[in-house]
C-alpha positions in Angstrom: 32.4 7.7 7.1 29.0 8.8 6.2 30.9 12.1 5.5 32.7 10.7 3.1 30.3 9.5 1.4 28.5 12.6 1.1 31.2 14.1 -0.1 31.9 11.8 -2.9 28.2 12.2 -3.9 28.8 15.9 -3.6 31.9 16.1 -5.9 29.7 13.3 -8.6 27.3 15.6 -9.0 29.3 18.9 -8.9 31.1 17.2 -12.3 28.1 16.5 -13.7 24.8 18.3 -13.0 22.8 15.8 -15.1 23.5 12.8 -12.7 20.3 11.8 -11.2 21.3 8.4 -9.6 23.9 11.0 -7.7 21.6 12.6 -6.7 19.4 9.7 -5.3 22.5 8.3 -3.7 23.8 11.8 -1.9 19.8 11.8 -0.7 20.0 8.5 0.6 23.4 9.3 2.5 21.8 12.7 3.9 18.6 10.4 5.1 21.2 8.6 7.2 22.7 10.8 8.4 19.4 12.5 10.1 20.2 15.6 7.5 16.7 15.9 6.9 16.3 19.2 5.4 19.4 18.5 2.7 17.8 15.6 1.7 14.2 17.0 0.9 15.9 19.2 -1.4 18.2 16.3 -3.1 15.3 14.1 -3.9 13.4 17.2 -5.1 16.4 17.7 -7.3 16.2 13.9 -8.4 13.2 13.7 -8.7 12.5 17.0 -11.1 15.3 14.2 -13.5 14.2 11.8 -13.1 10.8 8.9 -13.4 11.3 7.3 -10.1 9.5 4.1 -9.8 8.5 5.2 -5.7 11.4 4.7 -3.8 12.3 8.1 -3.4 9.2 9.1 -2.6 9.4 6.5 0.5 12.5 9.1 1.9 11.2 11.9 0.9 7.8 10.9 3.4 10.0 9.9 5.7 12.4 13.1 5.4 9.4 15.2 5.7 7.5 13.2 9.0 11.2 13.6 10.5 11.1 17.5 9.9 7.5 17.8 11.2 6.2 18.7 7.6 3.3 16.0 7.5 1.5 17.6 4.9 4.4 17.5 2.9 4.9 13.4 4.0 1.4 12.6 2.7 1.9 14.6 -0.5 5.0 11.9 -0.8 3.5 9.0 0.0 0.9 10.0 -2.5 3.0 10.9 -5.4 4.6 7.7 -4.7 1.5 5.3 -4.8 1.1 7.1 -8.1 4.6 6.0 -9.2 4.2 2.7 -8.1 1.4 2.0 -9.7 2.9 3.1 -13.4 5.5 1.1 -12.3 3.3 -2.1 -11.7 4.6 -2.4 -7.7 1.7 -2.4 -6.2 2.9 -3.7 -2.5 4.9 -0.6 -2.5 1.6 1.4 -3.5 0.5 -0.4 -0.3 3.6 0.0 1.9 2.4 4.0 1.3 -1.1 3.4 2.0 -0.4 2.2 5.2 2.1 5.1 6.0 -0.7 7.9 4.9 -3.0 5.9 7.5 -0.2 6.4 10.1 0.2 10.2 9.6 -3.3 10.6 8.4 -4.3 12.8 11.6 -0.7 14.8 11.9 
């Protein structure tokens, strides 16, 4: 099913490059399905489009912790306490916060 899904994103985005939401969606199918490396590069892709208010940046941490890359994760989490705070969501600034303290010695 997940497959599918992917898929459909796939095809979204192959009709129209421009469609960052696509994008955000195919990332958050490839989290799921434990693609981690695919889905580093789809939220890059998103978020080069796209202002993202700091979701993304919550599964591109993630992504990157999964893959090892914890330089990479706290890079993440930082860009997305920056986001969150332009955004005015500042208990997702902390939700990051908490996740740098987590990884802060990987």
């Amino acid at each position: 099913m997940a497959s599918s899904r992917i898929d459909s994103f796939r095809a979204m985005i192959e009709s129209d490059p421009t469609n960052a939401l696509a994008r955000y969606g195919l990332a958050n199918e490839l989290v799921k399905a434990e693609q981690y490396s695919e889905a580093v590069v789809a939220l890059h892709e998103y978020l080069s489009m796209n202002d993202d208010e700091g979701a993304a940046y919550r599964m591109l941490g993630f992504a990157n912790e999964k893959l090892g890359r914890y330089a990479d994760a706290r890079d993440a989490y930082h860009r997305g306490i920056d986001a969150a705070g332009r955004h005015h969501h500042p208990g997702m600034a902390s939700e990051y916060e908490m996740k740098l303290q987590d990884i802060e010695d990987l």
